[in-house]
Residue frames as a rotation matrix with the C-alpha (Angstrom) as fourth column:
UNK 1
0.765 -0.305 -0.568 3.07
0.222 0.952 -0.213 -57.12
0.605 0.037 0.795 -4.41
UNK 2
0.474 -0.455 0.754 4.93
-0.850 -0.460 0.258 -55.45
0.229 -0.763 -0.604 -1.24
UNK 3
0.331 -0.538 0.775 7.60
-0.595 0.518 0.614 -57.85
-0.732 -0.665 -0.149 -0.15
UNK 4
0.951 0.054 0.304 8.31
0.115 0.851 -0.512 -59.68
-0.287 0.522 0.803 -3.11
UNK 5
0.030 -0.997 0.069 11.99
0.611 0.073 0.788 -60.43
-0.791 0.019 0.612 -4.46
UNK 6
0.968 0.138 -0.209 12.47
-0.109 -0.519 -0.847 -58.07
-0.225 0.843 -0.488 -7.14
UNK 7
0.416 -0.899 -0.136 15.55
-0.779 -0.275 -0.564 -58.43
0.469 0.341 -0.815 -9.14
UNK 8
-0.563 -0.546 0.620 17.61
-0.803 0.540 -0.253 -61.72
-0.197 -0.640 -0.743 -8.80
UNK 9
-0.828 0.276 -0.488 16.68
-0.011 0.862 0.507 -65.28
0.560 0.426 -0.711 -8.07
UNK 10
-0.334 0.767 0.548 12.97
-0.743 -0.572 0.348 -65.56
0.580 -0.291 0.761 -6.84
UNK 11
-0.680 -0.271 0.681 13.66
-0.732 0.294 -0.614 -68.91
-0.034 -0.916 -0.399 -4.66
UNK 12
0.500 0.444 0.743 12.48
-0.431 0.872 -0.230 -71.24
-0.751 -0.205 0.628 -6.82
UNK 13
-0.409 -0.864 0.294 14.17
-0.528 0.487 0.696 -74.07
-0.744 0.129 -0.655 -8.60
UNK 14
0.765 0.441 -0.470 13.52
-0.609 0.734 -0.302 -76.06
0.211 0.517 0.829 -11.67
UNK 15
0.918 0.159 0.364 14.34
-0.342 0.782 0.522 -79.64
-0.202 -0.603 0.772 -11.30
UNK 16
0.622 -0.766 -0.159 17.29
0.652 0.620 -0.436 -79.30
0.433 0.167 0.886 -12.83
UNK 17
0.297 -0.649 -0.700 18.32
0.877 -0.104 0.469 -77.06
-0.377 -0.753 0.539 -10.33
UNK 18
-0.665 -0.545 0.511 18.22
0.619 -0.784 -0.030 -73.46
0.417 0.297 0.859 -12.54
UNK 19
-0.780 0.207 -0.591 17.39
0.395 -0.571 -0.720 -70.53
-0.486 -0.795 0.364 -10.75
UNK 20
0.304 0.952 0.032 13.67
0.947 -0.306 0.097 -68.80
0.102 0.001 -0.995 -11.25
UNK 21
-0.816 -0.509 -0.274 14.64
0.493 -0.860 0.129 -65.05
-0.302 -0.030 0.953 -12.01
UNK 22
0.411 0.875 -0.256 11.97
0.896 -0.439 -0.062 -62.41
-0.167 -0.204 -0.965 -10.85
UNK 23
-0.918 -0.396 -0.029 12.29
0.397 -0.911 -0.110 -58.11
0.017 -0.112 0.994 -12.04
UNK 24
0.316 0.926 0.209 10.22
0.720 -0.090 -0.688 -55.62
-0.618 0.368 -0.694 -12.91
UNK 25
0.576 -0.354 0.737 10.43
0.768 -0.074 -0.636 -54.00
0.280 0.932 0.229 -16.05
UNK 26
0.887 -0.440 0.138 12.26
-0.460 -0.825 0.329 -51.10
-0.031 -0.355 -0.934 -14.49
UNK 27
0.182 -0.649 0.739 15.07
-0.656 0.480 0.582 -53.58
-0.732 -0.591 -0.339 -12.99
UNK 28
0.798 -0.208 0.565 15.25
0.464 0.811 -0.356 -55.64
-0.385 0.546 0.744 -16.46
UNK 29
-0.684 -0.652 -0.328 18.57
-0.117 -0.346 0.931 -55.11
-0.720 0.675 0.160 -18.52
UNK 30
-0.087 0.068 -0.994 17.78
-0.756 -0.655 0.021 -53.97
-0.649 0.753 0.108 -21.87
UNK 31
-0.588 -0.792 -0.166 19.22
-0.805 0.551 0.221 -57.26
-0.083 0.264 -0.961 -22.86
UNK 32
-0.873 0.392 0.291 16.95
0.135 0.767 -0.627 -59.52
-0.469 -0.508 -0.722 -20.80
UNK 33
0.216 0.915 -0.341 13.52
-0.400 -0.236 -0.886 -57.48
-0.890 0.328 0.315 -21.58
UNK 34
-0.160 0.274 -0.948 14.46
-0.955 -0.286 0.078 -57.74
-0.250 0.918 0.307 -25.34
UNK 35
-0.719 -0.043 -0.694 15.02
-0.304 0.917 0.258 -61.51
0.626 0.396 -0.672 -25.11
UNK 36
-0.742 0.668 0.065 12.16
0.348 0.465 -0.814 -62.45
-0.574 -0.581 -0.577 -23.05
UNK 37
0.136 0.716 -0.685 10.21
-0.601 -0.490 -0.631 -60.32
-0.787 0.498 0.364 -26.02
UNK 38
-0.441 -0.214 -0.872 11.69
-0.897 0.088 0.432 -62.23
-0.016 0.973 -0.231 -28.53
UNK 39
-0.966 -0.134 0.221 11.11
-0.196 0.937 -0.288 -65.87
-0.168 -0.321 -0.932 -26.62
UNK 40
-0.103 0.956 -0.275 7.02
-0.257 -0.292 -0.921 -64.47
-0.961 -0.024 0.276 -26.46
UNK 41
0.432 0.507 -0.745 6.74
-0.741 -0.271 -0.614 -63.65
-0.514 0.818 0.259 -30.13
UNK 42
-0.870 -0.301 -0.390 9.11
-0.478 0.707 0.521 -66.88
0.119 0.640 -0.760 -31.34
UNK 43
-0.840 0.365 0.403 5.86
0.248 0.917 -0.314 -68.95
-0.484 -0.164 -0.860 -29.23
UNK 44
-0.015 0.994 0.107 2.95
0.356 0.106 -0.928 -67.30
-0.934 0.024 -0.356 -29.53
UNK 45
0.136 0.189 -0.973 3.64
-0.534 -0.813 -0.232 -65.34
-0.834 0.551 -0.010 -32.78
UNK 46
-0.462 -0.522 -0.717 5.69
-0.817 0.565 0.115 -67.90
0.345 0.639 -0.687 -35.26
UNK 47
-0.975 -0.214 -0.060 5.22
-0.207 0.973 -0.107 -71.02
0.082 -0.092 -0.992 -33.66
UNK 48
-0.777 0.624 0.083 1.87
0.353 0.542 -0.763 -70.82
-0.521 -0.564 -0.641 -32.63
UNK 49
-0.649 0.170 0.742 0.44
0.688 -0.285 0.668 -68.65
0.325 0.943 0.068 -35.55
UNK 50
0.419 0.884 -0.208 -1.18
0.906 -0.393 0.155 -65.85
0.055 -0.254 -0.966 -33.91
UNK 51
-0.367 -0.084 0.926 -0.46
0.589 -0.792 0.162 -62.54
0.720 0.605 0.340 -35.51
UNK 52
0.699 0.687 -0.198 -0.89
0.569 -0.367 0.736 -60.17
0.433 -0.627 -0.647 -32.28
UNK 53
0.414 -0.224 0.882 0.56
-0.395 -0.917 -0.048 -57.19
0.820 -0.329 -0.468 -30.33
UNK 54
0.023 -0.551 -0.834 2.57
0.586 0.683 -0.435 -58.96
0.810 -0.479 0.339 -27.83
UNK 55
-0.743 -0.634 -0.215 3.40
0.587 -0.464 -0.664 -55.70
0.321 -0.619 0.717 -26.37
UNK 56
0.264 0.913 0.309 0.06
0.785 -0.390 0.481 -54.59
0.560 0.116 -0.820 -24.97
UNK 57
0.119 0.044 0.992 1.73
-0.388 -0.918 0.087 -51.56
0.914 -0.395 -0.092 -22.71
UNK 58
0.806 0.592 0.012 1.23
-0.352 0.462 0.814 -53.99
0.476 -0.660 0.581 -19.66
UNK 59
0.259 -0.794 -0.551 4.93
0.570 0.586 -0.576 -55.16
0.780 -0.165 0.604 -19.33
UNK 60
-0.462 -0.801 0.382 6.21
0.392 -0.570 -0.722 -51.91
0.796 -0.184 0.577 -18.20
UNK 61
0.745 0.655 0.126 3.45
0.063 -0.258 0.964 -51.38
0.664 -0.710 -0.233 -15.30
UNK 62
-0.119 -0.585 0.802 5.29
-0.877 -0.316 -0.362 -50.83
0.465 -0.746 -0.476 -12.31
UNK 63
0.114 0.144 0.983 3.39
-0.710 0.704 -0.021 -53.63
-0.695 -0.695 0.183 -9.96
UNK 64
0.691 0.193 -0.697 4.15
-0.659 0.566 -0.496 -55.87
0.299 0.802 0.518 -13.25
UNK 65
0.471 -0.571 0.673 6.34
-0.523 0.433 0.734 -58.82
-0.710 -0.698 -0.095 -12.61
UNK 66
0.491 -0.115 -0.863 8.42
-0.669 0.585 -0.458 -60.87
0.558 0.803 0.211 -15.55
UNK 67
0.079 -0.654 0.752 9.96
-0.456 0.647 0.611 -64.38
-0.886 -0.391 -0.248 -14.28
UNK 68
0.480 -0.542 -0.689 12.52
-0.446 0.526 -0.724 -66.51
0.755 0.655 0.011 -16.70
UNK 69
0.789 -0.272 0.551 14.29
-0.060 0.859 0.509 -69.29
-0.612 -0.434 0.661 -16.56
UNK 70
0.120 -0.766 -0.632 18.24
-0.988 -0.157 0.003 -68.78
-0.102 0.623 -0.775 -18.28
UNK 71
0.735 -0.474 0.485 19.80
0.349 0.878 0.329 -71.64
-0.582 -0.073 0.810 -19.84
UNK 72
-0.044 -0.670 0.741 23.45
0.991 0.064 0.117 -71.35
-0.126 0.739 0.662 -21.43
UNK 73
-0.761 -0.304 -0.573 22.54
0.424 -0.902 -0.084 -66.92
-0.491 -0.307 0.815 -20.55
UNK 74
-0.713 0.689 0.131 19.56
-0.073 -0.258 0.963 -67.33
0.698 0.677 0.234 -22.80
UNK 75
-0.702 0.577 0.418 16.27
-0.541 -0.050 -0.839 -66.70
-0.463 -0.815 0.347 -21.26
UNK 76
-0.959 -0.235 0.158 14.30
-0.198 0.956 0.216 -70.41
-0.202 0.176 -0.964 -22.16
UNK 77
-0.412 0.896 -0.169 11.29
0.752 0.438 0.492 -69.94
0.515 0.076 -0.854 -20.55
UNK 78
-0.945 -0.062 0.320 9.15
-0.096 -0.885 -0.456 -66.80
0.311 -0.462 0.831 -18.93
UNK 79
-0.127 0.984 -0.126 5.76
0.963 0.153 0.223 -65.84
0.239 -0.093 -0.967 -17.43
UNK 80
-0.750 0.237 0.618 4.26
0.006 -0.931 0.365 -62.53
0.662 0.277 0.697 -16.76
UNK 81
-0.084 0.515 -0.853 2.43
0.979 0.201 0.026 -61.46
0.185 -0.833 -0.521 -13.38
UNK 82
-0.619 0.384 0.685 0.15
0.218 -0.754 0.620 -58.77
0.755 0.533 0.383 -13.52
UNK 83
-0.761 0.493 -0.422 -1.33
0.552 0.151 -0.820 -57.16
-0.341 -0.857 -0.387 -10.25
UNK 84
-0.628 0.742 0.235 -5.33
0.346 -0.004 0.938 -56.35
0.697 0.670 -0.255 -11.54
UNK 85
-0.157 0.487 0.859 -6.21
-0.668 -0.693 0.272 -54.70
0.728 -0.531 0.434 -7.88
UNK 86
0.387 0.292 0.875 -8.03
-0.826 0.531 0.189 -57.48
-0.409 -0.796 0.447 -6.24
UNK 87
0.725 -0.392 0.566 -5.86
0.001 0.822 0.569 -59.97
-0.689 -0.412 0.596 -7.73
UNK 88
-0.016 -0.983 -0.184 -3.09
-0.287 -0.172 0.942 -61.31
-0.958 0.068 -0.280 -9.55
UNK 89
0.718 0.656 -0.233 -2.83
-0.520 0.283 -0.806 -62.42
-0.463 0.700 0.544 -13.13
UNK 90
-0.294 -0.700 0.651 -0.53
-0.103 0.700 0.706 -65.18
-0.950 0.141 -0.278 -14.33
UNK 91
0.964 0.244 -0.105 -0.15
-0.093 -0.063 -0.994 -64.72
-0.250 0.968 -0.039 -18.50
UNK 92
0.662 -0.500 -0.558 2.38
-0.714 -0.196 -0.672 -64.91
0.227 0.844 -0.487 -21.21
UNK 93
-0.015 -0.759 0.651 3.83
-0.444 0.589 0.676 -68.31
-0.896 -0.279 -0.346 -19.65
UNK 94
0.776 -0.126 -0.619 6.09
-0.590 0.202 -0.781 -69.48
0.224 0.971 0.083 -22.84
UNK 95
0.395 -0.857 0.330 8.75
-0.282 0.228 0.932 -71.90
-0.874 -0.461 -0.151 -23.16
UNK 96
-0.239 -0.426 -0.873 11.37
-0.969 0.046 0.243 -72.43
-0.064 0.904 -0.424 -26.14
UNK 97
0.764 0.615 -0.193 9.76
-0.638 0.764 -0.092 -75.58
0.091 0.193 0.977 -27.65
UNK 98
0.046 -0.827 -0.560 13.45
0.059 0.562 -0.825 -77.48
0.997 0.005 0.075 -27.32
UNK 99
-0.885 -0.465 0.000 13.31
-0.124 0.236 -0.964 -77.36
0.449 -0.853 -0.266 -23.54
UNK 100
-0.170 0.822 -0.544 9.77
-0.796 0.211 0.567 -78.76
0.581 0.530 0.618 -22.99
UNK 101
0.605 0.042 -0.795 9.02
-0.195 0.976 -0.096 -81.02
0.772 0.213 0.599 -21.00
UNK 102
-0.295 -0.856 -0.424 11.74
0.625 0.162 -0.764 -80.33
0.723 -0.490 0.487 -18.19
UNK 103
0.245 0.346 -0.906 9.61
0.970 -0.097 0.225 -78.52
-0.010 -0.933 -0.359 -15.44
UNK 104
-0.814 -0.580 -0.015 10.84
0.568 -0.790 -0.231 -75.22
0.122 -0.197 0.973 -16.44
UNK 105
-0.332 0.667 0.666 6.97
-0.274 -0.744 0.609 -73.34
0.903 0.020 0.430 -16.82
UNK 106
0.366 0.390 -0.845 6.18
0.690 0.495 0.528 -75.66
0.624 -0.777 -0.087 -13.23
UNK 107
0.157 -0.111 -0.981 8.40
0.981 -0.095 0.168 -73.52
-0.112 -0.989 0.094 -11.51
UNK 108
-0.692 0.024 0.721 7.22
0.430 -0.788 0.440 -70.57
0.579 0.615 0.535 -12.82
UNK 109
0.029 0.999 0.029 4.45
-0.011 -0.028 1.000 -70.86
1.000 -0.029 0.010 -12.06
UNK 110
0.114 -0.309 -0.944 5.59
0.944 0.330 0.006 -72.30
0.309 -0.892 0.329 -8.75
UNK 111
-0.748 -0.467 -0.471 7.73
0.592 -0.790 -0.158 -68.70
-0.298 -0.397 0.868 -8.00
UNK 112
-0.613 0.563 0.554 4.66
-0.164 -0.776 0.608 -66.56
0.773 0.282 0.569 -9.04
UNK 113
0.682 0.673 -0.286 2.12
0.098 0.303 0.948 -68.17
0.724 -0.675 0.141 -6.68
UNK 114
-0.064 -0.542 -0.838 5.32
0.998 -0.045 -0.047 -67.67
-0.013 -0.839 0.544 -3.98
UNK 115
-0.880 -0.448 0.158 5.46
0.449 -0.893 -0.030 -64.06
0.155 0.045 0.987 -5.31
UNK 116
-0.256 0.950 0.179 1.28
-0.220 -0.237 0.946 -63.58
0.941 0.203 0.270 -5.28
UNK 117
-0.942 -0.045 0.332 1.45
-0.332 0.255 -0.908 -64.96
-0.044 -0.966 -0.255 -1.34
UNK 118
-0.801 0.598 -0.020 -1.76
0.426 0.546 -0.722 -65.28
-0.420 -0.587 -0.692 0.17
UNK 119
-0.206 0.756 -0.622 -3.82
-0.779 -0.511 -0.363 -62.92
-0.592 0.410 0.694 -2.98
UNK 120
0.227 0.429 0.874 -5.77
0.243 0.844 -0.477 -64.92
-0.943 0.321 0.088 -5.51
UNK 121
-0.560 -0.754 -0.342 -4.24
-0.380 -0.133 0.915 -65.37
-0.736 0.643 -0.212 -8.77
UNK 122
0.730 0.666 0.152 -6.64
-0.121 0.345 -0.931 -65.80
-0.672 0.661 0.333 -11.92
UNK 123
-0.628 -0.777 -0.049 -5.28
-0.217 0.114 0.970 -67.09
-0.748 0.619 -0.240 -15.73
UNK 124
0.590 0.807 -0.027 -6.92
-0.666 0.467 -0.581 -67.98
-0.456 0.361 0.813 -18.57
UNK 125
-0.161 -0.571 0.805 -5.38
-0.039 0.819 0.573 -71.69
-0.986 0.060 -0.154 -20.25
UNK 126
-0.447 0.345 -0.826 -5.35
-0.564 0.607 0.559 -73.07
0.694 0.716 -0.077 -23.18
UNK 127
0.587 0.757 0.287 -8.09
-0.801 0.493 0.339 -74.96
0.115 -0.429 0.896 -22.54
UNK 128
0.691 -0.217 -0.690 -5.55
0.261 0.964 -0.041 -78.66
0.674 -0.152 0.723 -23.20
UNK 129
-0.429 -0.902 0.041 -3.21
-0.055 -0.019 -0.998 -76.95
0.902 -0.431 -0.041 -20.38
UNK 130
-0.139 0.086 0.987 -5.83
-0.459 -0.888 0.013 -76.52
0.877 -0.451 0.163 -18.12
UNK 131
0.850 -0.045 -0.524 -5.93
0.427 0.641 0.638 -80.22
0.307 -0.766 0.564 -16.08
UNK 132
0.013 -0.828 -0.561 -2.21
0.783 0.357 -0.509 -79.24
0.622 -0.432 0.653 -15.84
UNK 133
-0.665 0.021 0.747 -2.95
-0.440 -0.819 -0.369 -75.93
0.604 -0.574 0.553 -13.65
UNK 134
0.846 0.495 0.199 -5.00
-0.251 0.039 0.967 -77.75
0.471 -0.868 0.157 -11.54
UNK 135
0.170 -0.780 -0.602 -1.77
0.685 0.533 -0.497 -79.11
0.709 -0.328 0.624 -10.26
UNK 136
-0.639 -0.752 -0.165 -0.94
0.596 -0.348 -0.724 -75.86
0.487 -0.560 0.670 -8.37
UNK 137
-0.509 0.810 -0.291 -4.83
0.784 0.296 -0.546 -75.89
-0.356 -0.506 -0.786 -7.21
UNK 138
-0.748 0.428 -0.507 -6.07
-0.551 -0.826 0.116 -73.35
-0.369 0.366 0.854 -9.84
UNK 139
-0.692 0.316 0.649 -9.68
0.336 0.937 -0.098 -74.07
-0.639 0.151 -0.754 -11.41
UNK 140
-0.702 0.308 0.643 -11.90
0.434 -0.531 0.728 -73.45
0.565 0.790 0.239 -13.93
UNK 141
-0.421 0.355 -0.835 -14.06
0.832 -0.216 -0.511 -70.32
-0.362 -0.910 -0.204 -13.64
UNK 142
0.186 0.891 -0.414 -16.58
-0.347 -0.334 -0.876 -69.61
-0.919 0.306 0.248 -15.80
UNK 143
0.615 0.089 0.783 -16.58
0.131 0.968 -0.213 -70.09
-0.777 0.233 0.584 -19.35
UNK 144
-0.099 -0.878 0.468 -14.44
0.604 0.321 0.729 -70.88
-0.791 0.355 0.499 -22.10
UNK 145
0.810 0.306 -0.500 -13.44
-0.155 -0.710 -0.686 -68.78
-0.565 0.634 -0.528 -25.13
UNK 146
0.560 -0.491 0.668 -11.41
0.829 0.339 -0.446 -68.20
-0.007 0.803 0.596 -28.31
UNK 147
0.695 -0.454 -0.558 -8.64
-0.403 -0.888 0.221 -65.97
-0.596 0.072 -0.800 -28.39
UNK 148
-0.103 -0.983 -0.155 -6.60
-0.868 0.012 0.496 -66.33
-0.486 0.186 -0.854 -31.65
UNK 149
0.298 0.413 -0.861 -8.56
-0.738 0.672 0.067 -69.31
0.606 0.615 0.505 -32.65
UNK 150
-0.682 -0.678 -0.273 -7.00
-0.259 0.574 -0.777 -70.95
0.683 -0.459 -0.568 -29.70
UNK 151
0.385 0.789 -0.478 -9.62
0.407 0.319 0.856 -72.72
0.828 -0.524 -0.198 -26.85
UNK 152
-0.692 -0.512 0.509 -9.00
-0.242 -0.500 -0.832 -70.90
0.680 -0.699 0.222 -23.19
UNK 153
0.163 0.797 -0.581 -10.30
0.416 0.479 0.773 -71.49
0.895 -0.368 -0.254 -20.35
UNK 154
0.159 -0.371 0.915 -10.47
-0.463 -0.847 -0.263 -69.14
0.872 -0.381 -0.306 -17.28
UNK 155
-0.035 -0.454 -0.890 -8.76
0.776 0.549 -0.311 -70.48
0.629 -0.702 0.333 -14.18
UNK 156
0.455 0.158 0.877 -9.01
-0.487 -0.780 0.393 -69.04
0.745 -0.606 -0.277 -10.71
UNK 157
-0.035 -0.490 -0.871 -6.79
0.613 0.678 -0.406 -69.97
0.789 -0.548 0.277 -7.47
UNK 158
0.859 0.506 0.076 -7.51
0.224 -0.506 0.833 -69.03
0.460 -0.699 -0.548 -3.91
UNK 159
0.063 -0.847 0.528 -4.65
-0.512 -0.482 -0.711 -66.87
0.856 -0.225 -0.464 -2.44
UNK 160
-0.074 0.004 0.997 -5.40
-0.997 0.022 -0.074 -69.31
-0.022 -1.000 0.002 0.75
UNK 161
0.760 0.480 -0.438 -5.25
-0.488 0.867 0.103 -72.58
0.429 0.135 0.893 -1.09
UNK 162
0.881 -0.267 0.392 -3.52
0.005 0.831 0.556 -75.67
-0.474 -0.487 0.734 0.97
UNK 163
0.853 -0.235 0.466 -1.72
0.443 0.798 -0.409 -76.56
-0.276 0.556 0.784 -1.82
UNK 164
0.700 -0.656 -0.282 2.17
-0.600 -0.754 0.266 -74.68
-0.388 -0.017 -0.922 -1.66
């Protein structure tokens, strides 16, 4: 991911205008990494009932990317961009169920696909998120599965799609 912003704001905006913050784990404070672990395991562990290893070893890759979204110095909302060789992987996108709803995982997403340029960027959905990823011209691609007891669905976006 040569050229990307490491460290700082990663030049995109949610709509209310808070900055899209882009490290790798090297370049996180201590601080940040631990909340952006905690924000993970409040969704997917507690809230969403799925007893799993958050920490699969994968954060701390080098070519790994974490983006958040601070509100109030807390970190709200995050995602998790993983380079997999021949492409990119777009995972662990959480947001604190109180801010919901306010465009904050859009421009995540948004600043990952800015950080992933012109490579192709794969995900797998919850399967009921996955009309909303067509929005940023990802699609399904191949077939669906359980992880967690949860429906998924793999998604796939050309690193050359129109849509920016």
């Amino acid at each position: 991911m040569a050229g990307d912003p490491v460290g700082g704001d990663a030049g995109e905006r949610t709509p209310r205008g808070d900055e899209v913050r882009v490290a790798a784990f090297a370049d996180l404070p201590v601080e940040t990494a631990y909340r952006l672990w905690a924000l993970r395991s409040r969704v997917f562990v507690v809230e969403q009932d799925c007893p799993y290893l958050d920490l699969d070893g994968r954060d701390t890759n080098p070519a790994a990317r974490h983006l958040w979204v601070e509100r109030g110095g807390e970190p709200v909302a995050t995602l998790r961009l993983l380079d997999e060789g021949g492409v990119l992987r777009i995972g662990r996108v959480a947001t604190l169920a109180e801010h919901r709803g306010a465009g904050l995982a859009a421009a995540l997403v948004e600043a990952a696909l800015a950080v992933a340029g012109e490579r192709d960027v794969v995900l797998d959905a919850q399967s009921h998120l996955a009309d909303w990823y067509t929005r940023f011209g990802f699609e399904p691609n191949g077939r669906g599965f359980l992880e967690d007891g949860i429906p998924h669905t793999p998604m796939r976006r050309s690193g050359r799609h129109p849509a920016r």
